[in-house]
PDB file of N, CA, C and O in Angstrom:
ATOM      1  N   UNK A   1      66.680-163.978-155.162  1.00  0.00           N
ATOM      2  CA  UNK A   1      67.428-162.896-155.764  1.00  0.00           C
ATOM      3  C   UNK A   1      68.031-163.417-157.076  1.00  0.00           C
ATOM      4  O   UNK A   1      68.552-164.532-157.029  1.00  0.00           O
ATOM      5  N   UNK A   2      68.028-162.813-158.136  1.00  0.00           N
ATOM      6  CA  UNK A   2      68.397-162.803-159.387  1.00  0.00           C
ATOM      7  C   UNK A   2      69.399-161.775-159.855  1.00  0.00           C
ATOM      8  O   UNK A   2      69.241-160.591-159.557  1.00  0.00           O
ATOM      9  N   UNK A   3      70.503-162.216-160.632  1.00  0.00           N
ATOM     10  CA  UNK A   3      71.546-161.178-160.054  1.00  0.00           C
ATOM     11  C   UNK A   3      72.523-161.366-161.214  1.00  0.00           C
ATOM     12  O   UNK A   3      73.042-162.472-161.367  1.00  0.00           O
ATOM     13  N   UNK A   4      72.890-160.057-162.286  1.00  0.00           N
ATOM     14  CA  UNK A   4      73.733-160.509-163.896  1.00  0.00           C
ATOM     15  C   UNK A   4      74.917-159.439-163.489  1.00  0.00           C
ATOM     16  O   UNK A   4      75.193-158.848-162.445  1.00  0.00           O
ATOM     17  N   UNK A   5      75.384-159.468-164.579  1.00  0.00           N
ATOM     18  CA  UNK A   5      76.405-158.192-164.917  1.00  0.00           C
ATOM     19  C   UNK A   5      76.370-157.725-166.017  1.00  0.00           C
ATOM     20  O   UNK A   5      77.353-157.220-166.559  1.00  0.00           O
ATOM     21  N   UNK A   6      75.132-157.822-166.579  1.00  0.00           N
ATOM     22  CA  UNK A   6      74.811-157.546-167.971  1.00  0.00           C
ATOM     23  C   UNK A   6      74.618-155.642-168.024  1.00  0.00           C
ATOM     24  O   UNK A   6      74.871-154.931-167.051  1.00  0.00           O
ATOM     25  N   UNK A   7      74.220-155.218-169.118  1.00  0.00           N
ATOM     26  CA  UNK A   7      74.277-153.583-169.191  1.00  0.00           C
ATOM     27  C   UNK A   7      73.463-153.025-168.126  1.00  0.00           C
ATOM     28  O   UNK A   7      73.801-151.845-168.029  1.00  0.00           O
ATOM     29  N   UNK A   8      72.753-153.234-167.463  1.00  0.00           N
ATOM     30  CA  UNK A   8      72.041-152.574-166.864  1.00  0.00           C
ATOM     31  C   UNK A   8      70.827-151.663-167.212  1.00  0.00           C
ATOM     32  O   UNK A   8      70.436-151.688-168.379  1.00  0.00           O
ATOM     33  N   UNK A   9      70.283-150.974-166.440  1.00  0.00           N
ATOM     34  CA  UNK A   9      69.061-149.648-166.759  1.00  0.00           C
ATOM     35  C   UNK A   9      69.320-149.097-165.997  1.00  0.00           C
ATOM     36  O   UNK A   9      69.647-149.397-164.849  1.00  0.00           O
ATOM     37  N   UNK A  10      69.206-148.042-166.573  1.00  0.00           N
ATOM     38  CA  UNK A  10      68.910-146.620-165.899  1.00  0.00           C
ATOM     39  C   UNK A  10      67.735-146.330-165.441  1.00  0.00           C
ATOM     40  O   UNK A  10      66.764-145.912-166.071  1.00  0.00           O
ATOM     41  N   UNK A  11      67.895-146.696-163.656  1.00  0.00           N
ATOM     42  CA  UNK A  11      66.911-146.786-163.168  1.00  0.00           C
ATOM     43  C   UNK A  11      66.074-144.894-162.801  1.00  0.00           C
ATOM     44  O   UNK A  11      64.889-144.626-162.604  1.00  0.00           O
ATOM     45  N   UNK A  12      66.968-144.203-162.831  1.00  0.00           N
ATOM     46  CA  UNK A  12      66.927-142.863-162.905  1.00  0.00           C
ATOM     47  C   UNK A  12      66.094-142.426-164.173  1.00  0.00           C
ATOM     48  O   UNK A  12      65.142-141.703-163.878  1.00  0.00           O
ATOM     49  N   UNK A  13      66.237-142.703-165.531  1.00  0.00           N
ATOM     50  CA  UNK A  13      65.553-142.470-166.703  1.00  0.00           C
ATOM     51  C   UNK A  13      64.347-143.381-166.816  1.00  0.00           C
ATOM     52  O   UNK A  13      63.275-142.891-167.170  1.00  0.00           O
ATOM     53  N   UNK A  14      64.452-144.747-166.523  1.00  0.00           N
ATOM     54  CA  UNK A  14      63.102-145.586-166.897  1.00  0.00           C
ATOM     55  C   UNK A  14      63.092-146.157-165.452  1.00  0.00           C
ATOM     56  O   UNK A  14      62.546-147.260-165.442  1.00  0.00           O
ATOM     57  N   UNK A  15      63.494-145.780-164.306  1.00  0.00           N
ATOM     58  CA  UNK A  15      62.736-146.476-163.821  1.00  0.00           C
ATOM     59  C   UNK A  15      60.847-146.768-162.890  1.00  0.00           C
ATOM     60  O   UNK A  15      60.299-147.670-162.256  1.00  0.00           O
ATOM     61  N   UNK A  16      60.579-145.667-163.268  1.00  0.00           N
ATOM     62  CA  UNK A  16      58.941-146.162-163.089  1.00  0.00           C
ATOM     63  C   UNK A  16      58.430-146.296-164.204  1.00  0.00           C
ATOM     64  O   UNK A  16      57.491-145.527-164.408  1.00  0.00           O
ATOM     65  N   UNK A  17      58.865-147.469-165.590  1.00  0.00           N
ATOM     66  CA  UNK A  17      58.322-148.097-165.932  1.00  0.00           C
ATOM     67  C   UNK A  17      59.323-149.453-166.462  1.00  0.00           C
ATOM     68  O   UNK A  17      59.355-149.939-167.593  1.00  0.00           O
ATOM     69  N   UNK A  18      60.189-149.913-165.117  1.00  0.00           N
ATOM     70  CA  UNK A  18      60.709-150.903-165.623  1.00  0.00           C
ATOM     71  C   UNK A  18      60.047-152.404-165.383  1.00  0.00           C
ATOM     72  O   UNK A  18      60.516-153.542-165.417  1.00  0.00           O
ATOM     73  N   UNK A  19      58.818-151.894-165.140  1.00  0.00           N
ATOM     74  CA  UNK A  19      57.560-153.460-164.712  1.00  0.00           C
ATOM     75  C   UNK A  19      56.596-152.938-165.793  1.00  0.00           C
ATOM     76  O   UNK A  19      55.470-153.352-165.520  1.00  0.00           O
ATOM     77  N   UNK A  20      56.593-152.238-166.842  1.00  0.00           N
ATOM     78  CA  UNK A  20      55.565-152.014-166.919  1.00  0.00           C
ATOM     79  C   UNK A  20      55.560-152.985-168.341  1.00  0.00           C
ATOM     80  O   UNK A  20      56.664-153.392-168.702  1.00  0.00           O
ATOM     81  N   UNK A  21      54.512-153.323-169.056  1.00  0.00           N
ATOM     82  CA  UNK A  21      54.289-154.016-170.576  1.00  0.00           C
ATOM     83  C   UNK A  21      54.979-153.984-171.244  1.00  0.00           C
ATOM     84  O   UNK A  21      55.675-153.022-170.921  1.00  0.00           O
ATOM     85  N   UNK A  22      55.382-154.429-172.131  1.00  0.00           N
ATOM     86  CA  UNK A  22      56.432-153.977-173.508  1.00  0.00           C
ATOM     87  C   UNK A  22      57.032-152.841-173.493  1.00  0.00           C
ATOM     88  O   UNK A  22      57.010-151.895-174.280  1.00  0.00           O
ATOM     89  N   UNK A  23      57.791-153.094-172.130  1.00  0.00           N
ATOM     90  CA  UNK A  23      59.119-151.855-172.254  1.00  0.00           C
ATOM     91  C   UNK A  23      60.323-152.676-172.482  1.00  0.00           C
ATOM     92  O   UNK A  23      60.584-153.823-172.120  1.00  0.00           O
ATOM     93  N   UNK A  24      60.908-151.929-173.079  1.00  0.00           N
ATOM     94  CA  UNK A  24      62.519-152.335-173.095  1.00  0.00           C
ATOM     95  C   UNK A  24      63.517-151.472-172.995  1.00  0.00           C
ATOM     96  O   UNK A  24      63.141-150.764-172.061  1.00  0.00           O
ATOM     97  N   UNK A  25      64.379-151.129-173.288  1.00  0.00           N
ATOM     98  CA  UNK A  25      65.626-150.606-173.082  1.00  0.00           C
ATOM     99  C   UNK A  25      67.209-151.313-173.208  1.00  0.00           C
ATOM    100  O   UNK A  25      68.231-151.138-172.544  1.00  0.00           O
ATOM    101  N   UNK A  26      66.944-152.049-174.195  1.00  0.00           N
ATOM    102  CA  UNK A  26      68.597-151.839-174.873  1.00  0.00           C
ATOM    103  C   UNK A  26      67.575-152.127-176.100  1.00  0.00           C
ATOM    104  O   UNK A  26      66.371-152.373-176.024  1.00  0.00           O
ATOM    105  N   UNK A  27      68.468-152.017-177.357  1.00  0.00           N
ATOM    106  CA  UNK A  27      67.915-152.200-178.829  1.00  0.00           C
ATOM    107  C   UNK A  27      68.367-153.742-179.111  1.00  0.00           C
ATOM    108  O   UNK A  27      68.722-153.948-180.271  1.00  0.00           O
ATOM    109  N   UNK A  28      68.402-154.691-178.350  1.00  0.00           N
ATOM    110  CA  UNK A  28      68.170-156.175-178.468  1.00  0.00           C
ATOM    111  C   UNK A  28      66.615-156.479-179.500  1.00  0.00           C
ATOM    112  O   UNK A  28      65.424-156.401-179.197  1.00  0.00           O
ATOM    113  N   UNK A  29      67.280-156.823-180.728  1.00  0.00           N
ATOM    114  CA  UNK A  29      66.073-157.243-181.267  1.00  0.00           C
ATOM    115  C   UNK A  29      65.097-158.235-181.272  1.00  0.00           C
ATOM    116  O   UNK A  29      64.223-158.283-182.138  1.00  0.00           O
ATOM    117  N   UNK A  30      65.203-159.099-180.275  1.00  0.00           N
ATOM    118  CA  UNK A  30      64.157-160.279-179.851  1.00  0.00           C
ATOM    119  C   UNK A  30      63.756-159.621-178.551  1.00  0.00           C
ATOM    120  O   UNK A  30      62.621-160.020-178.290  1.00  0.00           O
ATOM    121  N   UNK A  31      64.238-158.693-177.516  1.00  0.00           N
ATOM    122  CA  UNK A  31      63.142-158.049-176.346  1.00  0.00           C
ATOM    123  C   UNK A  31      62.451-158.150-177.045  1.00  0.00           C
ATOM    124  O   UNK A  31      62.616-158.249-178.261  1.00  0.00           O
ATOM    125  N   UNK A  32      60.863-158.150-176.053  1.00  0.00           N
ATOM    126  CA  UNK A  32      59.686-158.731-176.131  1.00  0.00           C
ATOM    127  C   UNK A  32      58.774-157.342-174.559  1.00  0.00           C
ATOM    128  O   UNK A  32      57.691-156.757-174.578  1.00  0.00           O
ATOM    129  N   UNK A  33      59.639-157.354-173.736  1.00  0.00           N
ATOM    130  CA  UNK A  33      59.565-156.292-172.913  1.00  0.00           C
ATOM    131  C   UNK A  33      58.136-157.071-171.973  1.00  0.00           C
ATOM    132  O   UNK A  33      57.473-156.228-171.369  1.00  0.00           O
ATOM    133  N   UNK A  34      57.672-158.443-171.825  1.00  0.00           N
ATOM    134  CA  UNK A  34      57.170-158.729-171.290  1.00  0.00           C
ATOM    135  C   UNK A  34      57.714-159.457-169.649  1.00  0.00           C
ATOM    136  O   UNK A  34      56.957-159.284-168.694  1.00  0.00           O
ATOM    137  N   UNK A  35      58.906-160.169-169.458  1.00  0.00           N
ATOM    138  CA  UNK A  35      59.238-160.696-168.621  1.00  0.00           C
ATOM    139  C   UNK A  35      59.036-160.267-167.135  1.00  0.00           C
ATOM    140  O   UNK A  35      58.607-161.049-166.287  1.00  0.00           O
ATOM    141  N   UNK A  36      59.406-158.850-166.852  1.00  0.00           N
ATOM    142  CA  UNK A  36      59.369-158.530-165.663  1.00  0.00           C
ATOM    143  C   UNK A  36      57.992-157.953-165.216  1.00  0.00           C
ATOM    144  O   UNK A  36      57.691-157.801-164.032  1.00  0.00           O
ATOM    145  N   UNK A  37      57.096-157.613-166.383  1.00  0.00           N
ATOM    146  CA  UNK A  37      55.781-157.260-166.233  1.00  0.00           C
ATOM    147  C   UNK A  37      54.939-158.864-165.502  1.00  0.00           C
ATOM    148  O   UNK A  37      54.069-158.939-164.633  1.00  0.00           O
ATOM    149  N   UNK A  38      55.474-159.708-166.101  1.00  0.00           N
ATOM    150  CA  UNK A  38      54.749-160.970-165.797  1.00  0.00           C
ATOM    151  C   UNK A  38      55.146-161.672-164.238  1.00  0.00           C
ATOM    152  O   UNK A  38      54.446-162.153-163.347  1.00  0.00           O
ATOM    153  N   UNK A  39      56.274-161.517-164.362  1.00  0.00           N
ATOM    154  CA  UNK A  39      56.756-161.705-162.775  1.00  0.00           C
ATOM    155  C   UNK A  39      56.138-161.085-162.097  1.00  0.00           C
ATOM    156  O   UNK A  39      55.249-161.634-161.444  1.00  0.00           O
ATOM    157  N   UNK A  40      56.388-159.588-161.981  1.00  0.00           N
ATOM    158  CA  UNK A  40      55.288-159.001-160.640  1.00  0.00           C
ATOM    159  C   UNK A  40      54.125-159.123-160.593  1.00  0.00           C
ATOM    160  O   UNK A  40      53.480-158.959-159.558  1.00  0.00           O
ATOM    161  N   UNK A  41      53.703-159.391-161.547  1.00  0.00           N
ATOM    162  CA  UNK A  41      52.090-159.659-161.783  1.00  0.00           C
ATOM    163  C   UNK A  41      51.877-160.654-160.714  1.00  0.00           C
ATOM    164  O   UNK A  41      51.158-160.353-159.762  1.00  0.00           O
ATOM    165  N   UNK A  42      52.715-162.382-160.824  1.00  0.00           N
ATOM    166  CA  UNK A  42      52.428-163.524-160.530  1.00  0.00           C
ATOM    167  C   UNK A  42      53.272-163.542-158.874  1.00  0.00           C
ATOM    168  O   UNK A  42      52.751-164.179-157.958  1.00  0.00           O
ATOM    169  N   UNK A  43      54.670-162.731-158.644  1.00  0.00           N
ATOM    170  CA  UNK A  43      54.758-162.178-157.454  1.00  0.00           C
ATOM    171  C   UNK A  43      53.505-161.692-156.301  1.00  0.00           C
ATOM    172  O   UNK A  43      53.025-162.208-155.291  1.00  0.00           O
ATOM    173  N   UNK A  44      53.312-160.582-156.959  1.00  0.00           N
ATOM    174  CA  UNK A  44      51.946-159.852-155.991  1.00  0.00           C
ATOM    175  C   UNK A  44      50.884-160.477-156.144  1.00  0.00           C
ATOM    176  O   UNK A  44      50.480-160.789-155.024  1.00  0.00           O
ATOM    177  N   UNK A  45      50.188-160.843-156.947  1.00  0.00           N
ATOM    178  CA  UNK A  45      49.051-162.254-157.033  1.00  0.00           C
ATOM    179  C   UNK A  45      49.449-163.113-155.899  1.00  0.00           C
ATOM    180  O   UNK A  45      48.398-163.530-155.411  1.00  0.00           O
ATOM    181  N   UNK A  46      50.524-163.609-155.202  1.00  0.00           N
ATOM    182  CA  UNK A  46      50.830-164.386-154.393  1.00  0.00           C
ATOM    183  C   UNK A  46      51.391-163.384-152.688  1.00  0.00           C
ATOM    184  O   UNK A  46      51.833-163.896-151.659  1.00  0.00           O
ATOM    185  N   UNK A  47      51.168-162.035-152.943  1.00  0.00           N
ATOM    186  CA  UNK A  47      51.408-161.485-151.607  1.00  0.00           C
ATOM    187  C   UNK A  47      52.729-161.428-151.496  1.00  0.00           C
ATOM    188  O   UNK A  47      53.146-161.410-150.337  1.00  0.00           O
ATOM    189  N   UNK A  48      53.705-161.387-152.558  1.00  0.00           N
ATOM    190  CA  UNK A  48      55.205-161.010-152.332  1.00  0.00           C
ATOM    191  C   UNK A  48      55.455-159.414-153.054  1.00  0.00           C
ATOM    192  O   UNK A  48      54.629-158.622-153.509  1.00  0.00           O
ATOM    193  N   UNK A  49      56.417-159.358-152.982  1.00  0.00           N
ATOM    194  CA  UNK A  49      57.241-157.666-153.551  1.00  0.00           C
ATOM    195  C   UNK A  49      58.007-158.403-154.124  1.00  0.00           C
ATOM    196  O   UNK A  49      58.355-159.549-153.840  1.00  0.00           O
ATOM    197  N   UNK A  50      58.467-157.322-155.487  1.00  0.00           N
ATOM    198  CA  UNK A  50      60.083-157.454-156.028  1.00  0.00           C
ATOM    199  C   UNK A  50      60.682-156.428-155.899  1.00  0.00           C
ATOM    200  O   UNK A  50      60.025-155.515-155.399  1.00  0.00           O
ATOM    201  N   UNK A  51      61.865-156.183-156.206  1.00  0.00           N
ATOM    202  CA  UNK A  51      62.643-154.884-156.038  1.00  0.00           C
ATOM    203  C   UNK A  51      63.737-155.112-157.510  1.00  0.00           C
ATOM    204  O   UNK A  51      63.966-156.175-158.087  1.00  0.00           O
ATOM    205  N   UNK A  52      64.221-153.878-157.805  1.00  0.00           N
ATOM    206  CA  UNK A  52      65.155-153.566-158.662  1.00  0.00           C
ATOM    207  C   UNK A  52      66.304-153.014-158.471  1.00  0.00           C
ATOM    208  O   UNK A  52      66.045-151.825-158.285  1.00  0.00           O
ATOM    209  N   UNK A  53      67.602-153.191-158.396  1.00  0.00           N
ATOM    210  CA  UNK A  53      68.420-152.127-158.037  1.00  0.00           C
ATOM    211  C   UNK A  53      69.331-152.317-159.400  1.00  0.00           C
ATOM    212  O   UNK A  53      69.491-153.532-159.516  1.00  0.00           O
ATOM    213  N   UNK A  54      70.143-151.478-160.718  1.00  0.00           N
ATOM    214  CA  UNK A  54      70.336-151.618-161.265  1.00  0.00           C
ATOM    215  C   UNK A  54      71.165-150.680-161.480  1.00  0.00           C
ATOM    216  O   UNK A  54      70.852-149.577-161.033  1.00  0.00           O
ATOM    217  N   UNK A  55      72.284-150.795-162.116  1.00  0.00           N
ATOM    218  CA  UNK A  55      73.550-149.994-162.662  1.00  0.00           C
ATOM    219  C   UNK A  55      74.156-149.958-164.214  1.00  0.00           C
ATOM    220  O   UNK A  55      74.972-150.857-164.419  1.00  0.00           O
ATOM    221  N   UNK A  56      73.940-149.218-165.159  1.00  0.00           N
ATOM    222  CA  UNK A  56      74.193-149.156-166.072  1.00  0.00           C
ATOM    223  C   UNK A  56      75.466-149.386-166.294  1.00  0.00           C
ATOM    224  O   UNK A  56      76.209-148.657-165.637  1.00  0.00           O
ATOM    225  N   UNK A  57      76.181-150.433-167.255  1.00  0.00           N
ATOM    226  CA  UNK A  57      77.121-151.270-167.791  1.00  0.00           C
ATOM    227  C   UNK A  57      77.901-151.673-166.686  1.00  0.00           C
ATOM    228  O   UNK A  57      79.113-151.495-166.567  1.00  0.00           O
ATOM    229  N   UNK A  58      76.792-152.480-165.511  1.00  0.00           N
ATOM    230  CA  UNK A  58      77.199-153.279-164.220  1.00  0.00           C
ATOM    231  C   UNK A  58      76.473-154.205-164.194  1.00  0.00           C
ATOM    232  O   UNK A  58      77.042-155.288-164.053  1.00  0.00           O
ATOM    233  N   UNK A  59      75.018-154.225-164.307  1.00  0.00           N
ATOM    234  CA  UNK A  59      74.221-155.157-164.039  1.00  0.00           C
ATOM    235  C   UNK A  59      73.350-154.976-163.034  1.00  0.00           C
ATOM    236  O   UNK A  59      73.635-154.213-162.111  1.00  0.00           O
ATOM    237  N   UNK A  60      72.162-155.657-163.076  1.00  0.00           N
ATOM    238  CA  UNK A  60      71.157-155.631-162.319  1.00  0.00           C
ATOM    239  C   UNK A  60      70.859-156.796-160.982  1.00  0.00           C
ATOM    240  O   UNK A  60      71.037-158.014-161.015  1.00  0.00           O
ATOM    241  N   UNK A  61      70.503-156.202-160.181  1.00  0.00           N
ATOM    242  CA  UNK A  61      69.967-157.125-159.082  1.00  0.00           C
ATOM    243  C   UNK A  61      68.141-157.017-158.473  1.00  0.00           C
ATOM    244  O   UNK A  61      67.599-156.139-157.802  1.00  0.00           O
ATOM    245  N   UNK A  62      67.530-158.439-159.113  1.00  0.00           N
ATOM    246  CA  UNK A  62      66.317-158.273-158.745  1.00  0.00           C
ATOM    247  C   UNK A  62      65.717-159.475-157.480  1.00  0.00           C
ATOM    248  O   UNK A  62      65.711-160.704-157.415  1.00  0.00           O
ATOM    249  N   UNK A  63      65.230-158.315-156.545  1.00  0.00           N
ATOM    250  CA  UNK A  63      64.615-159.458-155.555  1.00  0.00           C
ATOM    251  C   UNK A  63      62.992-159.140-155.256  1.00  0.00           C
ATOM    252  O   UNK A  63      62.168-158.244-155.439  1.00  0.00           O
ATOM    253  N   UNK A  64      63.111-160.656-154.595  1.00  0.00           N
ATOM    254  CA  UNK A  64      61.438-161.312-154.517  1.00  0.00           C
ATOM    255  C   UNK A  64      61.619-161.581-153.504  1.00  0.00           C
ATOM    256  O   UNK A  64      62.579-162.244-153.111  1.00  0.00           O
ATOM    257  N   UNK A  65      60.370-160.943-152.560  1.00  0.00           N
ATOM    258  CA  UNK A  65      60.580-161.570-151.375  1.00  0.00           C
ATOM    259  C   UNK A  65      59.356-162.335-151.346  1.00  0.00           C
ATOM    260  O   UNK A  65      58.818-162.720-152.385  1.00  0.00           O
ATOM    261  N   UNK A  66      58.773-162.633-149.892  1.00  0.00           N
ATOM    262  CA  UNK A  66      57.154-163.479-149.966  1.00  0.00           C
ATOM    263  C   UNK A  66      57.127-163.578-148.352  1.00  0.00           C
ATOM    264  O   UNK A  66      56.173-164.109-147.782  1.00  0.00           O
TER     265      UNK A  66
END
């Protein structure tokens, strides 16, 4: 489990595409919008799940199971 208190997403507005390629969502100008696309990739390649649960200007909690 991976776990901030950073701004969060709105998992309600983006969330079926918060795994997806070069998404992002805050206007951080070095996102790259690759990170979490690459994780699940290398997650499920190995027979695990991740999950998202996320709260806008709370922070996010992401888990991996296996």
């Amino acid at each position: 489990m991976v776990k901030d208190n950073g701004r969060g997403v709105d998992l309600e507005k983006y969330g079926d595409k918060v795994f997806n390629m070069y998404q992002t969502f805050h206007l951080n100008k070095d996102a790259v919008g690759i990170g979490l696309f690459m994780t699940k990739n290398q997650v499920e390649t190995l027979q695990g799940t991740i999950s998202i649960e996320s709260t806008v200007d709370k922070g996010t909690v992401i888990k991996i199971k296996f």
